[in-house]
C-alpha positions in Angstrom: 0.0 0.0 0.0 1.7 3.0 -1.4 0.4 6.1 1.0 3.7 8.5 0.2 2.7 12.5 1.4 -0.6 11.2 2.4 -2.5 13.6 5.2 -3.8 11.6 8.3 -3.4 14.5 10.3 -5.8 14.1 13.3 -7.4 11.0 11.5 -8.6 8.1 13.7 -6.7 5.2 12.4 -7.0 3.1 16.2 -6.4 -0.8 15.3 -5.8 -0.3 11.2 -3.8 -2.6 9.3 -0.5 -0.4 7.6 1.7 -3.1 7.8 4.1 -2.8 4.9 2.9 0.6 4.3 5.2 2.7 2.4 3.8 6.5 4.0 7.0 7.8 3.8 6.6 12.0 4.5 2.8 11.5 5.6 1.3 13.8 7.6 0.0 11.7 11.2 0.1 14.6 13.4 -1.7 14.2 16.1 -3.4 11.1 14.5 -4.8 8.6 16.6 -3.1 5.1 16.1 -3.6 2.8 19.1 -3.3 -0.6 18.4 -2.8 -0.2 14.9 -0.2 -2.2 13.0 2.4 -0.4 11.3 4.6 -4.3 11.0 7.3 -2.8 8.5 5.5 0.2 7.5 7.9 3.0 5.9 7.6 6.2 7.9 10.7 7.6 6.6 10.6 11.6 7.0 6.9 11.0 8.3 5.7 13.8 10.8 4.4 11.8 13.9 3.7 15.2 16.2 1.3 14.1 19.2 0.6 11.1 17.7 -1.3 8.1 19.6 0.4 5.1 19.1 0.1 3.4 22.4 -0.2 -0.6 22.1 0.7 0.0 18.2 2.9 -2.5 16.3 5.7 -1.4 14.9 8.2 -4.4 14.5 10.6 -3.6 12.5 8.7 -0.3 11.1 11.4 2.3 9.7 11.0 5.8 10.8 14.1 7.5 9.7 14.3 10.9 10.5 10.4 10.9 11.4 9.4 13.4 13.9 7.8 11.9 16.9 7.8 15.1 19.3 5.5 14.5 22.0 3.8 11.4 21.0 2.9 8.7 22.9 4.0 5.4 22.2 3.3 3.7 25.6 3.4 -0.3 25.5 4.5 -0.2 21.3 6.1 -3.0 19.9 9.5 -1.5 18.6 11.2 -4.8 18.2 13.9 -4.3 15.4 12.4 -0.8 14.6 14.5 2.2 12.5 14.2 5.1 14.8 17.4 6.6 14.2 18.1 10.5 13.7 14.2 10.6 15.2 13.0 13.5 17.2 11.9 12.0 20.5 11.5 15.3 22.1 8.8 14.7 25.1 7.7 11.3 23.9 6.0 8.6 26.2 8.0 5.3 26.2 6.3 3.7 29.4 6.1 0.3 28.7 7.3 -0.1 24.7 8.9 -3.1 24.4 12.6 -2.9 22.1 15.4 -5.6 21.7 19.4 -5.0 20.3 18.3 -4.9 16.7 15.8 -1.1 17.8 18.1 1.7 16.5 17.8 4.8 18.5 19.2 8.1 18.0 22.5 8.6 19.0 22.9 9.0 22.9 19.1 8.0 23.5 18.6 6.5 26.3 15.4 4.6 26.0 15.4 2.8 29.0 15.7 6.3 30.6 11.7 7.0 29.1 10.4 3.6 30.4 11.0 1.5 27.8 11.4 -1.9 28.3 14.2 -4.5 26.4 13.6 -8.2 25.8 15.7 -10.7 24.1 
């Protein structure tokens, strides 16, 4: 599913299925996303502002140099998720679950914002 520049902002997307999305530079501000799954979806570039994605899936979802500022993404699946060069500015880890393969942005601690590592 090609959604490239799509605008979601303040859309109620709670439980859809964007796995293997490609919505690279979509708007998703402030979009509400809970339990949704985003399973290798392509946010590259994505703006994520204030976005709900608590209990969301995003196993190995890439979100390069998305903006995430104060969303919440309390008890996410982040296992082997791209969150590198990401603005996590005021963000809401409690709970999210990550492993060793999660890149972070450099000097992140998640831990730090509640997340939680298995594996």
């Amino acid at each position: 599913m090609v959604l490239v520049r799509t605008n979601f902002r303040q859309s109620d997307l709670a439980g859809a299925d964007l796995s293997f999305a490609n919505l690279a530079s979509a708007n998703l501000d402030q979009a509400v996303l809970t339990m949704a799954n985003l399973n290798c979806a392509m946010l590259i570039a994505a703006t994520l502002e204030g976005v709900d994605l608590r209990e969301a899936n995003l196993r190995h979802a890439s979100l390069f140099q998305a903006v995430l500022r104060g969303a919440t993404l309390a008890g996410a699946r982040l296992t082997g998720a791209d969150l590198s060069n990401v603005d996590l500015t005021e963000v809401d880890l409690s709970g999210a679950i990550y492993d060793p393969r999660t890149r972070w942005p450099d000097g992140f601690d998640p831990t730090g914002c509640g997340a939680v590592l298995k594996g």
